[in-house]
N, CA, C and O atoms as a MOPAC input file, in Angstrom:
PM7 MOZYME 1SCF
protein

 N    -29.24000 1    -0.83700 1     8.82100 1
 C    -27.96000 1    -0.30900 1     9.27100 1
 C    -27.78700 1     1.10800 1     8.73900 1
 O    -27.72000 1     1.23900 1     7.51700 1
 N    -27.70000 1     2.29500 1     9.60200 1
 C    -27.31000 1     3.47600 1     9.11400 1
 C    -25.94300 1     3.60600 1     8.91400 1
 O    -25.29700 1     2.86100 1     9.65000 1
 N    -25.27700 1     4.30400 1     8.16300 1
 C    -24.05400 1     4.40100 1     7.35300 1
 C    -23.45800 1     5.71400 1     7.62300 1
 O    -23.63800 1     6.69200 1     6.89700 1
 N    -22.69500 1     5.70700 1     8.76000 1
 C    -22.42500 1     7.04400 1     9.35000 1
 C    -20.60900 1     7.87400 1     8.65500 1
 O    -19.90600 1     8.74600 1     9.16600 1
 N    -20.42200 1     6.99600 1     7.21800 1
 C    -19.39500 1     7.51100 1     6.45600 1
 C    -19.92700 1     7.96400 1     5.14900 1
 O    -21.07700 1     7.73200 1     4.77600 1
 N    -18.86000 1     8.75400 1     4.33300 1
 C    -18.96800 1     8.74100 1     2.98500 1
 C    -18.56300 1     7.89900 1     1.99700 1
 O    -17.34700 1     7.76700 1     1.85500 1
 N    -19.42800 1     7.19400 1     1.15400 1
 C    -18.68600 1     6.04900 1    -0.03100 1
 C    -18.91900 1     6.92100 1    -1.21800 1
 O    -19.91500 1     7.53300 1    -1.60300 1
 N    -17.48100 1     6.77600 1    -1.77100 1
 C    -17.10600 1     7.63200 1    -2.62800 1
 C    -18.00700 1     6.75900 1    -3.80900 1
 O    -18.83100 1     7.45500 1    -4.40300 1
 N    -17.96800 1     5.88700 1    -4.05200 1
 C    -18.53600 1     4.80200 1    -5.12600 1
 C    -20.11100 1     4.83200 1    -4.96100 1
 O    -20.77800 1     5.00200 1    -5.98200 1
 N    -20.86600 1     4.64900 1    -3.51800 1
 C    -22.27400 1     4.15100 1    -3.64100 1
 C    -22.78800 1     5.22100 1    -2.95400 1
 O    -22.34700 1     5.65800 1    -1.89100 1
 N    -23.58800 1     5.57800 1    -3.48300 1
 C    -24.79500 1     6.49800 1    -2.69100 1
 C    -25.10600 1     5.79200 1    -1.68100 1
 O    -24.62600 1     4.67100 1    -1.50900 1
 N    -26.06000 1     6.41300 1    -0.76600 1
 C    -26.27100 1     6.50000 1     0.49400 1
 C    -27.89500 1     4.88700 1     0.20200 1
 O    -28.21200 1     4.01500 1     1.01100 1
 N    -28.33700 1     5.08300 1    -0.85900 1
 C    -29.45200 1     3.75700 1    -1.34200 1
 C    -28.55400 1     2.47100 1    -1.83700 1
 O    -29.00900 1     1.33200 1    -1.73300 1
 N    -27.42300 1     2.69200 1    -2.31000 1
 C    -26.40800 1     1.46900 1    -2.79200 1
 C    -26.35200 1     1.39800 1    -4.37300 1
 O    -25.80000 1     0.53100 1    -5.05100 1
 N    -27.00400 1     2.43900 1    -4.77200 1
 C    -26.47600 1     2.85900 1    -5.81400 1
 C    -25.15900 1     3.07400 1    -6.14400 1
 O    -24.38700 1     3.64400 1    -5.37300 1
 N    -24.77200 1     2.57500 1    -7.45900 1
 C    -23.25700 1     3.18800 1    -7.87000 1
 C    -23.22800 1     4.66600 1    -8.38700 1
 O    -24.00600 1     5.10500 1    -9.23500 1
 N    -22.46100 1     5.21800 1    -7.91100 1
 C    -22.79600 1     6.70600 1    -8.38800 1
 C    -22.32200 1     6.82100 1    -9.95100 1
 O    -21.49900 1     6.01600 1   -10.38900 1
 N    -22.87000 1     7.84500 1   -10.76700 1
 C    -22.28300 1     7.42100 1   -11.96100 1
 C    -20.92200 1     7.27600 1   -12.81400 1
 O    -20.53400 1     6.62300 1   -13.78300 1
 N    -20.48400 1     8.10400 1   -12.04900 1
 C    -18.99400 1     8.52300 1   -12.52600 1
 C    -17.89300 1     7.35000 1   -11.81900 1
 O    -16.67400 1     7.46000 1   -11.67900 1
 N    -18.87500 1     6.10600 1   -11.40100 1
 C    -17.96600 1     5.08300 1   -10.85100 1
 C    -18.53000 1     3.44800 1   -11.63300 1
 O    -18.01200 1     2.33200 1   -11.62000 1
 N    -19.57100 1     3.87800 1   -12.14700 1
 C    -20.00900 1     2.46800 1   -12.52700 1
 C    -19.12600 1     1.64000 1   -13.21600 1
 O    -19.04300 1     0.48400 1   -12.80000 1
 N    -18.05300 1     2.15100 1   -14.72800 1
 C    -17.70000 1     1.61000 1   -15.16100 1
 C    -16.27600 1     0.86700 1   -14.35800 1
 O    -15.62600 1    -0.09100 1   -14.77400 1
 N    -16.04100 1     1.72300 1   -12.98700 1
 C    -15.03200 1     1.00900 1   -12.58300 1
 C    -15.30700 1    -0.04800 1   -11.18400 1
 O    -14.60200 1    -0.73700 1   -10.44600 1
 N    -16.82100 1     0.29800 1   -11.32300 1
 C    -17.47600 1    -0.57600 1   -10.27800 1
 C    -17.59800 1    -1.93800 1   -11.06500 1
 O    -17.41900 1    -2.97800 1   -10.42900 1
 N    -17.89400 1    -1.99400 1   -12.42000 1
 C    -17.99000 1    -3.40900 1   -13.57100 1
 C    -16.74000 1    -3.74100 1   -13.43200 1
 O    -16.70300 1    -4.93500 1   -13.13700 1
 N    -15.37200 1    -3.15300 1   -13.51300 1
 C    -14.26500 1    -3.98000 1   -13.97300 1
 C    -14.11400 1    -4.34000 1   -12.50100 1
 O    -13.64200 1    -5.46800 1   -12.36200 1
 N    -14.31700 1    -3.85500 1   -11.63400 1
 C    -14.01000 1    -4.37100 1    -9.97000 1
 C    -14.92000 1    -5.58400 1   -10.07200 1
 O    -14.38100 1    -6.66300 1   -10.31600 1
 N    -16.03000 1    -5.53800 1    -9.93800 1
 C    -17.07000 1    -7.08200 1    -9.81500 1
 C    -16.08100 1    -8.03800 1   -10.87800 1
 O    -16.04600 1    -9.21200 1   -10.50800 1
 N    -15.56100 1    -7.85200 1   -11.68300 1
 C    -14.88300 1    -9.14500 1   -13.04100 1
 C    -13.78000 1    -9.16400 1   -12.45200 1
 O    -13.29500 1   -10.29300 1   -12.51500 1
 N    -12.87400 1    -8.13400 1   -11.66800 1
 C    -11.46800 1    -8.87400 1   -11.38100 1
 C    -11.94600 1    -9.46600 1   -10.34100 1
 O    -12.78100 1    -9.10500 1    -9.51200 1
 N    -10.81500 1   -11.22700 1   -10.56600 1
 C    -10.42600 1   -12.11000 1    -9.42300 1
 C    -10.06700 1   -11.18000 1    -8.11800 1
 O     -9.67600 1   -10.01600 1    -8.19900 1
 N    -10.25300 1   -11.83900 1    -7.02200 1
 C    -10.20000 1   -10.97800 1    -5.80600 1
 C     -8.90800 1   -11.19800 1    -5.65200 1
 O     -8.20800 1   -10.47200 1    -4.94600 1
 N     -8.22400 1   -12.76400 1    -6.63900 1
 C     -6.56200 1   -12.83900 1    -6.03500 1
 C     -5.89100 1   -11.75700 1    -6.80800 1
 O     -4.88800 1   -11.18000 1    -6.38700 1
 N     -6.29700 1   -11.57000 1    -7.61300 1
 C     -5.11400 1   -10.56400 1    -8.36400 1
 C     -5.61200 1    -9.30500 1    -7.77300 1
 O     -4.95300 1    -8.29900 1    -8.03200 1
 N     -6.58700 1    -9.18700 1    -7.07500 1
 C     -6.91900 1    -7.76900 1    -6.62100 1
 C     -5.39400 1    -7.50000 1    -5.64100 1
 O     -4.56900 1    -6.58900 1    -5.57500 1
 N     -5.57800 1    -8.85000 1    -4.96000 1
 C     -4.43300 1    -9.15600 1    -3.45100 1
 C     -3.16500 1    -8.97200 1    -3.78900 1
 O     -2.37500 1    -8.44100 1    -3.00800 1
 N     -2.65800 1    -9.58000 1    -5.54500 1
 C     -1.48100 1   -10.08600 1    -5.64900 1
 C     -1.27400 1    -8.43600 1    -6.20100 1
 O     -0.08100 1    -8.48600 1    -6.49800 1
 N     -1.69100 1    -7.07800 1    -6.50100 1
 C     -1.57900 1    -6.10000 1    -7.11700 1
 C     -1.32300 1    -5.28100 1    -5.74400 1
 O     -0.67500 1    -4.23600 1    -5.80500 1
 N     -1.81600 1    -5.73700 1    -4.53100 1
 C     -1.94300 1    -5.15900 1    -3.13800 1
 C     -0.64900 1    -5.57200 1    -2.29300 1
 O     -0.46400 1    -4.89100 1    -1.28400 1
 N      0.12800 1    -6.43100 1    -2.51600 1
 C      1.18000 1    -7.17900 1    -2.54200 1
 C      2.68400 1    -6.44400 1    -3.90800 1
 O      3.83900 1    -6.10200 1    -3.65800 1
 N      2.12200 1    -6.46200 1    -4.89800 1
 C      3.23500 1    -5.24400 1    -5.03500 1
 C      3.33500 1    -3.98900 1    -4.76800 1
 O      4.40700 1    -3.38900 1    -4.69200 1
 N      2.32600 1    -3.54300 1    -4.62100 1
 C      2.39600 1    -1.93200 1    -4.19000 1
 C      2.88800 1    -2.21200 1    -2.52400 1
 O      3.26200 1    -1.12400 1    -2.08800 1
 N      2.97000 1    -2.91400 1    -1.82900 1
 C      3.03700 1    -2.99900 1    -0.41400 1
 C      4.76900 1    -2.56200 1    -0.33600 1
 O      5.46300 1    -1.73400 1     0.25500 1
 N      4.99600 1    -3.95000 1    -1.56800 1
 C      6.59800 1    -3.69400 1    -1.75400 1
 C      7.21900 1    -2.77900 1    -2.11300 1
 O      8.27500 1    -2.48300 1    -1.55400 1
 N      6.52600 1    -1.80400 1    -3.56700 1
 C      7.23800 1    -1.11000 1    -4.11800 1
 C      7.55500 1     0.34000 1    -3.14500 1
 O      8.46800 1     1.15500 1    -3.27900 1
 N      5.98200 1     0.29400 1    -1.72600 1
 C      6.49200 1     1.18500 1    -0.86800 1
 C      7.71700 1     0.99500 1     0.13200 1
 O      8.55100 1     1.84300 1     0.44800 1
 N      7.63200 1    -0.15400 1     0.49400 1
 C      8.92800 1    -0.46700 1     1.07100 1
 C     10.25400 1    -0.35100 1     0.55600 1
 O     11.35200 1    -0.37300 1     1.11100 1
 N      9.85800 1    -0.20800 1    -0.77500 1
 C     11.30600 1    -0.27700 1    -1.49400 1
 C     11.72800 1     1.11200 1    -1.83100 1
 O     12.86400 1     1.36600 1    -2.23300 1
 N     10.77900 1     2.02200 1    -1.65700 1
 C     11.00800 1     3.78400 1    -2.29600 1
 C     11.47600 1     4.43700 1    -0.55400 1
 O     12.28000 1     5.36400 1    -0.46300 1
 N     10.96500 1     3.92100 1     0.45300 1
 C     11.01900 1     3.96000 1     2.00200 1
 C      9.80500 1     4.95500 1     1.63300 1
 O     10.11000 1     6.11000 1     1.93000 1
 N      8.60300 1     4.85200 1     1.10900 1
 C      7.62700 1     5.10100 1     2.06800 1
 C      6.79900 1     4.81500 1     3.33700 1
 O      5.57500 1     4.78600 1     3.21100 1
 N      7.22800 1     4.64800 1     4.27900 1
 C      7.23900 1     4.21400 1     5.75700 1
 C      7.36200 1     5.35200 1     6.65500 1
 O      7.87000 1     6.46200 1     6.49600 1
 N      6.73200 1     4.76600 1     7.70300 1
 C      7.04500 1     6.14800 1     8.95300 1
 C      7.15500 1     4.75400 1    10.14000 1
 O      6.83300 1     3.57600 1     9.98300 1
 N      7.69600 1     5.40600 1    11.24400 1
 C      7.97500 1     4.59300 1    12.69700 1
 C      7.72300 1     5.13900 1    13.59200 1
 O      8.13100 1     6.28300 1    13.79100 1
 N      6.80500 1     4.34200 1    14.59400 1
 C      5.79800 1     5.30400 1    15.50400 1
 C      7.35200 1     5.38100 1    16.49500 1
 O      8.14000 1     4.43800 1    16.41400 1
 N      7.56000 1     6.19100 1    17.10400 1
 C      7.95600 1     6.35400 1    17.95100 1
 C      7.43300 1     6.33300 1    19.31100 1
 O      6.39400 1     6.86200 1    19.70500 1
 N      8.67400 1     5.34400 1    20.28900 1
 C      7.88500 1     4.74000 1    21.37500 1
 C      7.59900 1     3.58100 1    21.30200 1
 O      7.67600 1     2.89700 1    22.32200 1
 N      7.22300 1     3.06600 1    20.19900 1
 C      6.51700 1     1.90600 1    19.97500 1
 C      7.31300 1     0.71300 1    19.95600 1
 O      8.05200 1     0.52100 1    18.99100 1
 N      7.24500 1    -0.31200 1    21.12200 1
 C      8.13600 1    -0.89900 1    21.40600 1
 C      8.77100 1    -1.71000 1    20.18400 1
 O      9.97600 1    -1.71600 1    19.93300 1
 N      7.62400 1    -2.51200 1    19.33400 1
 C      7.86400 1    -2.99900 1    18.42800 1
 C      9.37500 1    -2.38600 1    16.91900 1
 O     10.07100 1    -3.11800 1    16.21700 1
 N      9.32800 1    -0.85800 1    16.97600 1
 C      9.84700 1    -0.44900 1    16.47900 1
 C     10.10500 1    -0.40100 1    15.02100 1
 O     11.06300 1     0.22000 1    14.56000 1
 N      9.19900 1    -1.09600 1    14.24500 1
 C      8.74800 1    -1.52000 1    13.13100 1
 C      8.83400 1    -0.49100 1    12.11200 1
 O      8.73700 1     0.61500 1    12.64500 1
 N      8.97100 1    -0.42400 1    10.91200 1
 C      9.03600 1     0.22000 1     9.74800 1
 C      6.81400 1    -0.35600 1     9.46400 1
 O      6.19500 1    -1.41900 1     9.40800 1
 N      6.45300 1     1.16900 1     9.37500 1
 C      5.17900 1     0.95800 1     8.59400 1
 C      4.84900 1     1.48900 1     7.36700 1
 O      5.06900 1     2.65700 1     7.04700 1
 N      4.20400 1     0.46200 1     6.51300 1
 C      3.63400 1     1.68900 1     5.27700 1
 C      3.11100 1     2.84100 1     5.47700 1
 O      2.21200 1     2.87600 1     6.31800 1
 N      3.41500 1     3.86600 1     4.92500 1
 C      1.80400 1     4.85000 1     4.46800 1
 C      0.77500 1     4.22600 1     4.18200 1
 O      0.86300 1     3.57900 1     3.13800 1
 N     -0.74500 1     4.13800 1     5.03200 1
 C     -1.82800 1     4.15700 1     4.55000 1
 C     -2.14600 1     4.51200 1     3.22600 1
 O     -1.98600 1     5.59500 1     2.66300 1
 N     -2.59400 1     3.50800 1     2.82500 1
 C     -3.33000 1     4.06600 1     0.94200 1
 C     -4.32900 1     3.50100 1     0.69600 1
 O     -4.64600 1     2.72500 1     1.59700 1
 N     -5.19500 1     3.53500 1    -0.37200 1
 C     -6.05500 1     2.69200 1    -0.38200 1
 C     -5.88700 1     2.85500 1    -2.18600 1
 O     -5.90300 1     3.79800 1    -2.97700 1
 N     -5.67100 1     0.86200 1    -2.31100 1
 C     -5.53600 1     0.49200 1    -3.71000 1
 C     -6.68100 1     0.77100 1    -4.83400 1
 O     -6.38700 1     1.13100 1    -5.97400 1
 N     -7.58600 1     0.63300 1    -4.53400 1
 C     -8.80600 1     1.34300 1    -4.73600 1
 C     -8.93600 1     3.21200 1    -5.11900 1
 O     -9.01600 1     4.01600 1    -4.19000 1
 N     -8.93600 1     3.66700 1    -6.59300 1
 C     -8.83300 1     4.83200 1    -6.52300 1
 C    -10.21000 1     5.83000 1    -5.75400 1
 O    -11.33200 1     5.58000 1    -5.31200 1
 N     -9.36700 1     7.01700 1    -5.91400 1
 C    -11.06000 1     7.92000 1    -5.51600 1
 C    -11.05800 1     8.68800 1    -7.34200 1
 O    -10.38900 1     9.00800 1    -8.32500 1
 N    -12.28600 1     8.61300 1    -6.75900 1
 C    -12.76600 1     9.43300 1    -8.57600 1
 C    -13.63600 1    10.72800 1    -8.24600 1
 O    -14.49000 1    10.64000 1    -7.36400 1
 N    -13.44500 1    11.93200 1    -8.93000 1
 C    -14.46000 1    12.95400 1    -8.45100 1
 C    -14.46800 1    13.38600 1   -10.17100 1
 O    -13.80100 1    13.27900 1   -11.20000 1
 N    -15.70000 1    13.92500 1    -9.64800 1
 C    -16.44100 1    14.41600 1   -11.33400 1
 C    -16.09000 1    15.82700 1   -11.11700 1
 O    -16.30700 1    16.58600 1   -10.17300 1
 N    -15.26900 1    16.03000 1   -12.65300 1
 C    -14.64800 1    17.08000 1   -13.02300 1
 C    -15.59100 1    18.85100 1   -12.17000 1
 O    -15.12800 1    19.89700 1   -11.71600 1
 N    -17.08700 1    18.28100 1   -12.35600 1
 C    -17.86100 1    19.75800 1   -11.44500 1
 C    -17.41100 1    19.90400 1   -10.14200 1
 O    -17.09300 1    20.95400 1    -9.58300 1
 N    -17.40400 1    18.55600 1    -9.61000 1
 C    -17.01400 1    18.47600 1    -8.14700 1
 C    -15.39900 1    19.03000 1    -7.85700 1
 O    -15.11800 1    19.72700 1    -6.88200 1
 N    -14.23500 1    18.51300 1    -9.06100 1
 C    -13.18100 1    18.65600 1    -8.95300 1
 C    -12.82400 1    20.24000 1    -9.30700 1
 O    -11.87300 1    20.70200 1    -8.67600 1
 N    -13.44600 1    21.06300 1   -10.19300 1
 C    -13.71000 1    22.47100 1   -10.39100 1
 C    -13.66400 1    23.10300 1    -8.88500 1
 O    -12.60900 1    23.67900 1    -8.61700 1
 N    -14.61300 1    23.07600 1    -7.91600 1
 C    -15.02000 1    23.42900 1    -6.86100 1
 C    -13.33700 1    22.88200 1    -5.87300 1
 O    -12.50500 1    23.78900 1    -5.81700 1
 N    -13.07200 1    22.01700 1    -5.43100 1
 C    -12.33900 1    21.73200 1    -5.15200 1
 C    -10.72200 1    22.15200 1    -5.01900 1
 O     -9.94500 1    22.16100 1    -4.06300 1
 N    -10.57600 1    22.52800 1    -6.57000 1
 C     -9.30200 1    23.08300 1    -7.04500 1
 C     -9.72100 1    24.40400 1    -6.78800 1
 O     -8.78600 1    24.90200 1    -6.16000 1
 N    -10.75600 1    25.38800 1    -6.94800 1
 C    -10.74900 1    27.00800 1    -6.62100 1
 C    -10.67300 1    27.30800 1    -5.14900 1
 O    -10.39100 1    28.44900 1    -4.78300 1
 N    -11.00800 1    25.94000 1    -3.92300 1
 C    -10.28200 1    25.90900 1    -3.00400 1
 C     -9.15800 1    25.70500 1    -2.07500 1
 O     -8.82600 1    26.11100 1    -0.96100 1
 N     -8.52000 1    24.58700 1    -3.35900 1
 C     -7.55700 1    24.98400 1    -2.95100 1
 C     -6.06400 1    25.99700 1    -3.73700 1
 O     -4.87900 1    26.18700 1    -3.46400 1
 N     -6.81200 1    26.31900 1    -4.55400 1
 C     -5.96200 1    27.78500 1    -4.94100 1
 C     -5.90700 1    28.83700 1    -4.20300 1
 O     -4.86100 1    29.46400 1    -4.03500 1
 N     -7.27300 1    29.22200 1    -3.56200 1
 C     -7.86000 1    30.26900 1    -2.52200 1
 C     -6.66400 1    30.06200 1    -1.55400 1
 O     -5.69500 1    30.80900 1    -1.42400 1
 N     -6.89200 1    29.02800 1    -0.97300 1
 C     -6.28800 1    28.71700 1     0.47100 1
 C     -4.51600 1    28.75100 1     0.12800 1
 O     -3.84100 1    29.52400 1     0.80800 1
 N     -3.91900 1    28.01100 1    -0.78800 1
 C     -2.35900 1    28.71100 1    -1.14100 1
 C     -1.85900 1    29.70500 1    -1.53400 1
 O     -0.66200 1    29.72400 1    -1.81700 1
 N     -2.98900 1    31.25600 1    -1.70400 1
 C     -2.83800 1    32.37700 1    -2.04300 1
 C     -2.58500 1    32.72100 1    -0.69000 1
 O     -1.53800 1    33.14700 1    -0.20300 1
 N     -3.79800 1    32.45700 1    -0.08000 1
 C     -3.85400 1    33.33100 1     1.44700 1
 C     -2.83800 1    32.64300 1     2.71300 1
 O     -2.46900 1    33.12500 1     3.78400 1
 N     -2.58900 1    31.38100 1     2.10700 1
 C     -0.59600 1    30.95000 1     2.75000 1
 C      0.14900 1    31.65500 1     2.65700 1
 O      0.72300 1    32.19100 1     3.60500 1
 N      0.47200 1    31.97000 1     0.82300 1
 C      1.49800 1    32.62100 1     0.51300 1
 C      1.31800 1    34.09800 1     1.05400 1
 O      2.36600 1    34.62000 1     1.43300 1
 N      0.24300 1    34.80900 1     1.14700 1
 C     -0.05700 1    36.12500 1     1.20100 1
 C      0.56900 1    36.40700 1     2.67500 1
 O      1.37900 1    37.29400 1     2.94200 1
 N     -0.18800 1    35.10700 1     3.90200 1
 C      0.42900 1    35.54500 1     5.22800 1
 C      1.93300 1    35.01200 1     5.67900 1
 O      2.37900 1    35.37500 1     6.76700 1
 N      2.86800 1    33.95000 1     4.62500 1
 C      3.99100 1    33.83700 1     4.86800 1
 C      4.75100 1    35.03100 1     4.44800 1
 O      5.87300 1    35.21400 1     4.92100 1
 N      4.21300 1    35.89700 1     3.56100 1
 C      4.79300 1    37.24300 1     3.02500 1
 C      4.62800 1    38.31400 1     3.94700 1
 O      5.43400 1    39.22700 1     4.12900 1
 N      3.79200 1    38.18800 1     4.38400 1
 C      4.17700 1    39.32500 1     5.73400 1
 C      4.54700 1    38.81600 1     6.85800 1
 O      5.05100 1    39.49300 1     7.75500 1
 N      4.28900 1    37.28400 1     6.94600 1
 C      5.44900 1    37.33000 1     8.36500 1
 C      6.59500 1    36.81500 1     8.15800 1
 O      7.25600 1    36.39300 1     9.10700 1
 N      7.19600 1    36.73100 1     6.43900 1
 C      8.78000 1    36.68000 1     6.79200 1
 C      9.19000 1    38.21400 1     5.64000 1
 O     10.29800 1    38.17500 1     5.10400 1
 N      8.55000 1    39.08400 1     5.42800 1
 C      9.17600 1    39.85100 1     4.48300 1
 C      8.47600 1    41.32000 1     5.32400 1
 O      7.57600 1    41.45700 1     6.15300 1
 N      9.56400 1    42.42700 1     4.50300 1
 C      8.95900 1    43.81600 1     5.32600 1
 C      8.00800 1    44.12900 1     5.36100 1
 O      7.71600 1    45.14600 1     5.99200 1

């Protein structure tokens, strides 16, 4: 089976990458129910802050969560270096072109 996404956790061989192993061990030891019953309060505590959106149109008319995933992402501080100098770059050159198109 080719694997046409990115897993933040396993290399592309099924390796754990390293900067995830130790939270790849406590994942294999937790019960999968308390994984559920931890997936089950966060479900609520969004419902309860109104993090929700409502498709509009949609007959159903339903209150939905925000997408999340209970499962963190982890990036290694080199990777996160790179990351943050882009996006500093990119809110300079926001601020730079909201300054000339709302100021003289």
């Amino acid at each position: 089976m080719v694997r046409t996404f990115y897993n933040e956790m396993y290399q592309a061989n099924g390796e754990c990458r390293p900067h995830y192993q130790a939270f790849a061990r406590w994942l294999a030891e937790t019960p999968k129910e308390l994984l559920a019953q931890r997936r089950r309060e966060a479900d609520l505590l969004f419902h309860r802050a109104g993090i929700t959106f409502t498709l509009y149109g949609d007959e159903q008319g339903t209150e939905r969560l925000i997408p999340f995933d209970t499962i963190p992402r982890s990036i290694p501080a080199s990777e996160w270096r790179m990351v943050e100098r882009g996006c500093i770059q990119r809110v300079q050159a926001l601020n730079m072109f909201l300054a000339d198109l709302y100021h003289e």
